[in-house]
C-alpha atoms as one frame of an Amber mdcrd trajectory, in Angstrom:
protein
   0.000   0.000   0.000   1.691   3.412  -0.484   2.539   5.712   1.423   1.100
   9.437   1.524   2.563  12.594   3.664   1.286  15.482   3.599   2.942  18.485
   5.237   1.178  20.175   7.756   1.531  24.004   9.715   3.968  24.081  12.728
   2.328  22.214  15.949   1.804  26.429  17.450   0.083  27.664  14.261  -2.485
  29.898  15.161  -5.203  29.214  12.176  -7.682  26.446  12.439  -6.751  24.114
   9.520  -8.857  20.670  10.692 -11.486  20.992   8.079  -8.950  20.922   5.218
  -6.990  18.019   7.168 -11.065  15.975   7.563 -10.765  16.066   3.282  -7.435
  14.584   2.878  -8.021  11.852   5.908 -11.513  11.136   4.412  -9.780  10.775
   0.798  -6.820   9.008   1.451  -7.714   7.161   4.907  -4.713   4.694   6.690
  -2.605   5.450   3.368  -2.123   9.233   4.675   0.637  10.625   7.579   0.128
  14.210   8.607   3.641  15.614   9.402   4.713  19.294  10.147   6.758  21.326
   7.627   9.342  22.541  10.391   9.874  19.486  11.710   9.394  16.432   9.022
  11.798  14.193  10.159  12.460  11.075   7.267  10.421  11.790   4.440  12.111
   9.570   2.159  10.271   6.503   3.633   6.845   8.070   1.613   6.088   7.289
  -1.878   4.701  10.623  -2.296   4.450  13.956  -0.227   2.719  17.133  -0.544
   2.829  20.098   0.874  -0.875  20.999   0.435  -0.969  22.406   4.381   2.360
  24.190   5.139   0.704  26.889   5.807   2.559  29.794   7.406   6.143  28.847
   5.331   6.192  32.850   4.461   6.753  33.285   8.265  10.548  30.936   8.266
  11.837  31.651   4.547  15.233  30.187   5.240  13.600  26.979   6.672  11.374
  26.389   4.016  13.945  26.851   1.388  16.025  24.257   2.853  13.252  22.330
   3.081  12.827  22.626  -0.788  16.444  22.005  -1.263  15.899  18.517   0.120
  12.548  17.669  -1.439  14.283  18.832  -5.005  15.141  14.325  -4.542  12.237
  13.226  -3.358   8.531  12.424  -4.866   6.709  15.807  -4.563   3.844  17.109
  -5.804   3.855  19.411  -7.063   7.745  19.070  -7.901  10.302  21.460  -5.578
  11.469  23.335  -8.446   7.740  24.483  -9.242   7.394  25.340  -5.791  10.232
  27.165  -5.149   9.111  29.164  -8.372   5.494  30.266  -6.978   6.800  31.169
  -3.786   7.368  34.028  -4.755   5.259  36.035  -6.082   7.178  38.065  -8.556
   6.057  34.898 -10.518   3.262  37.665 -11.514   5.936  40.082 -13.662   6.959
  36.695 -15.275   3.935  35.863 -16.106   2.397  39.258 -17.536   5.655  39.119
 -19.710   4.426  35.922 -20.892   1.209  37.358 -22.279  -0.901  36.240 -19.271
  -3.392  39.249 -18.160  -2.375  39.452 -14.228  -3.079  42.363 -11.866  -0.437
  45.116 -12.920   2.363  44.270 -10.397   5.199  46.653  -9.931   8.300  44.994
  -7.664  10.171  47.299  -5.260  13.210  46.403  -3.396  13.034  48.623  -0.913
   9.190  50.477  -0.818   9.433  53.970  -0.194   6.976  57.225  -0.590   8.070
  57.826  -3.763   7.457  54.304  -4.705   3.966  54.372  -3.938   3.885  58.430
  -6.015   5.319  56.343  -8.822   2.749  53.800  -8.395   0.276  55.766  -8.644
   0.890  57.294 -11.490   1.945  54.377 -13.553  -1.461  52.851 -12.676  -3.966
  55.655 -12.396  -5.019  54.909  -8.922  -5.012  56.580  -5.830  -5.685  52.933
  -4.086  -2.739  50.801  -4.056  -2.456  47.533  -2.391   1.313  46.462  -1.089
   2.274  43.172   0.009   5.002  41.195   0.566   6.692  38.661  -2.602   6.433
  35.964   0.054   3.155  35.670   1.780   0.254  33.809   2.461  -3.289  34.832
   4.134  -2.817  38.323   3.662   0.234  38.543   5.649   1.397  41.712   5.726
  -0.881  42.773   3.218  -1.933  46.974   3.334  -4.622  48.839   1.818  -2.871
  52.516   1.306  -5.318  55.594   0.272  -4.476  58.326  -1.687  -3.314  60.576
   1.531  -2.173  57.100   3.785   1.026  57.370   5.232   2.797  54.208   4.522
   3.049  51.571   7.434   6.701  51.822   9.361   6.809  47.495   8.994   7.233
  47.769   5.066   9.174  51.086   4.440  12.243  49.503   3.477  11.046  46.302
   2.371  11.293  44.355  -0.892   7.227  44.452  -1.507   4.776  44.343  -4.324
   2.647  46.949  -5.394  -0.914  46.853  -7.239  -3.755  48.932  -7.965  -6.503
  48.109  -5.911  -9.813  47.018  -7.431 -12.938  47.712  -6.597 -14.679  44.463
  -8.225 -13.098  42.497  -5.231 -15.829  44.549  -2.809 -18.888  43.931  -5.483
 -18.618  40.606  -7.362 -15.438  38.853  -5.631 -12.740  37.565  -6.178 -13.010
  33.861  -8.506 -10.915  31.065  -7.708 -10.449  27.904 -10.190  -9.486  24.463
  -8.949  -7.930  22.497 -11.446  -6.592  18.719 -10.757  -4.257  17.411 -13.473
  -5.299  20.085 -15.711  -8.577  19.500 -15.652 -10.895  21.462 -14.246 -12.944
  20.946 -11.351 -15.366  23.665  -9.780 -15.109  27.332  -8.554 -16.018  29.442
  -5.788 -16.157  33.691  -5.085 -14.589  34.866  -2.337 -16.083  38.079  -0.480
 -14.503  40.378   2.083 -16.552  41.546   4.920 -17.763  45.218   4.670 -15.599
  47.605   4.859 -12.563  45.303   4.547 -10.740  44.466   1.085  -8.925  40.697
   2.620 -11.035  37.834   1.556  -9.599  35.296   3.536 -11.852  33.796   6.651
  -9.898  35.049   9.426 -10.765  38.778   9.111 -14.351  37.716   8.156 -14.742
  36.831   4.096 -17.229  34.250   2.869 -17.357  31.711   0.123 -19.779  30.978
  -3.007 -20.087  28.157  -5.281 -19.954  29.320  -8.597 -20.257  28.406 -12.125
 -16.925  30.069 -13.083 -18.036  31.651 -16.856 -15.767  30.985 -19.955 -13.421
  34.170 -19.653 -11.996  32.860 -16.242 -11.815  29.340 -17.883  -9.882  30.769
 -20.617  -7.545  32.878 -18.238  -7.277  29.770 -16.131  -6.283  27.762 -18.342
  -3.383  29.971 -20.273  -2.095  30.722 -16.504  -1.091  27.066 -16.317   0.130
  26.614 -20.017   2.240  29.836 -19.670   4.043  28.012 -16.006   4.694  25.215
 -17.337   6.411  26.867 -20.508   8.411  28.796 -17.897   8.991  26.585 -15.552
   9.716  23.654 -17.634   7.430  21.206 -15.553   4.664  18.700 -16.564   0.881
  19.678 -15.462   0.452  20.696 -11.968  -1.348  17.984 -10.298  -3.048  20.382
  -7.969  -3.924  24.165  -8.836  -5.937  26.976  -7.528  -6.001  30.033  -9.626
  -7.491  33.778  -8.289  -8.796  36.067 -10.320 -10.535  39.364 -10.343 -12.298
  41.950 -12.939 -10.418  44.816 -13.648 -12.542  48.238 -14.200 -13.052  47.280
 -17.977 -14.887  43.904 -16.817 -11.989  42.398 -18.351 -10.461  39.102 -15.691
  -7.183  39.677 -14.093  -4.596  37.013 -12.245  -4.282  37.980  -8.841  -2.232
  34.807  -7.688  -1.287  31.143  -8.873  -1.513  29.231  -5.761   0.066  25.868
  -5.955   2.112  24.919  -2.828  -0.551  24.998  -0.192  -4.059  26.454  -1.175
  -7.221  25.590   0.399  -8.959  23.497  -1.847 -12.439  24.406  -1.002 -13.509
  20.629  -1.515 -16.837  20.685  -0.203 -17.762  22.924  -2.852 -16.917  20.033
  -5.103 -19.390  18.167  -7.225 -17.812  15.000  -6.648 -16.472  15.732  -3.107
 -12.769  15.335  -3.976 -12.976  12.287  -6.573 -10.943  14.305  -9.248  -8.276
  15.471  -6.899  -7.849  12.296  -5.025  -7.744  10.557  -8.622  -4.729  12.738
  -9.904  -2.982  12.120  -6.984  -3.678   8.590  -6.847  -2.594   8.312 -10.966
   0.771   9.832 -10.061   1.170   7.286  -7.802   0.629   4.567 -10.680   3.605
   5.611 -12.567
């Protein structure tokens, strides 16, 4: 019978992560071992690990490099060098130069004032959002007005800067699930009123939803365009976010593919499609 691990937050993580875990233990059952990213011990005695709940690796960098350093020889899915790749996310410049329609993302080594003046006048908006290239769950993540003084914890820092738009407060935000390139089902994500992070911890809800063609489409070049970059077969597992810019037109906001919530309950077949890529990958 083989052998399944998948990484899990540190033992003192603060978010509640034991509905995720309930999908994976009710898809997998005795074949699956929950162990955490900091502290994995062996993990060459698995026949195939993922790191689908390492959540909080933005908050050690250097550890979970290393860590990717030694799964670069071992069976992960998705493979090290594609996760090494999309943890950070200037992943978003590399894309847009690859013809994919993202958010317009500006880099800045060290954010300053005059970054965010420049900003705003490359993108025509008085509302910029800044967060960091390495995050996760809105981490660090600002909402800066036109007059907003920027916060002392990022002056200095390498960050990312975007335009914020206002779609994300009226229709959502999408997000695609795709499982060996195939697709699976969508949800909209909604920040609470008043807020602009969609995320459950500062009060966002989910939505099925039938995602329509134009976020298929954007989807679906996302992945074709990473794997031309990255060199790398299908990812087994993919989550892609998406918004409307103020033309209607859809825009990438992030390609999550180390450790997204999967949102399997929203799932016509309650995980089949997932559990089956995984379980093919494990045939060859």
């Amino acid at each position: 019978m083989p052998n399944i691990c998948i990484l899990t937050p540190a033992p003192d993580y603060y978010e509640d992560w034991s509905w995720p875990k309930a999908h994976y233990e009710r898809l997998f059952g005795a074949e699956l071992t929950l162990r955490p990213w900091t502290e994995p011990c062996d993990l060459a005695v698995f026949d195939l690990i993922l790191p689908l709940l390492a959540w909080g690796y933005q908050r050690d960098c250097a550890r979970w490099f290393a860590l990717l350093d030694q799964l670069e020889t071992l069976p992960v899915i998705n493979p090290a060098r594609l996760l090494r790749w999309n943890s950070d996310k200037a992943y978003l410049v590399a894309l847009a130069d690859a013809g994919v329609a993202t958010v317009p993302t500006l880099m800045r080594e060290s954010l300053s004032e005059a970054s965010l003046a420049s900003a705003r006048e490359i993108f025509g908006s008085g509302r910029l959002v800044v967060k960091p290239p390495i995050s996760g769950g809105a981490d660090g993540t600002y909402l800066i007005g036109p007059s907003d003084p920027l916060p002392a914890e990022v002056i200095g820092k390498r960050m990312l800067i975007q335009p914020f738009l206002p779609a994300i407060a009226d229709e959502g935000e999408f997000s695609l699930f795709y499982f060996g390139g195939a697709y699976s089902h969508a949800i909209s994500k909604h920040p609470a009123t008043g807020d602009f992070r969609v995320q459950e911890q500062f009060g966002g809800e989910e939505r099925p939803l039938e995602a329509p063609a134009e976020a298929r489409a954007l989807a679906e070049n996302t992945l074709t365009a990473t794997q031309n970059l990255v060199g790398c077969a299908t990812p087994a597992y993919a989550r892609i976010d998406m918004l409307r810019d103020e033309d209607g037109a859809m825009r990438l906001m992030e390609l999550e593919l180390i450790e997204p919530s999967l949102f399997l309950h929203f799932a016509t077949d309650g995980g089949a499609m997932f559990a089956g890529a995984i379980n093919a990958l494990l045939q060859r």
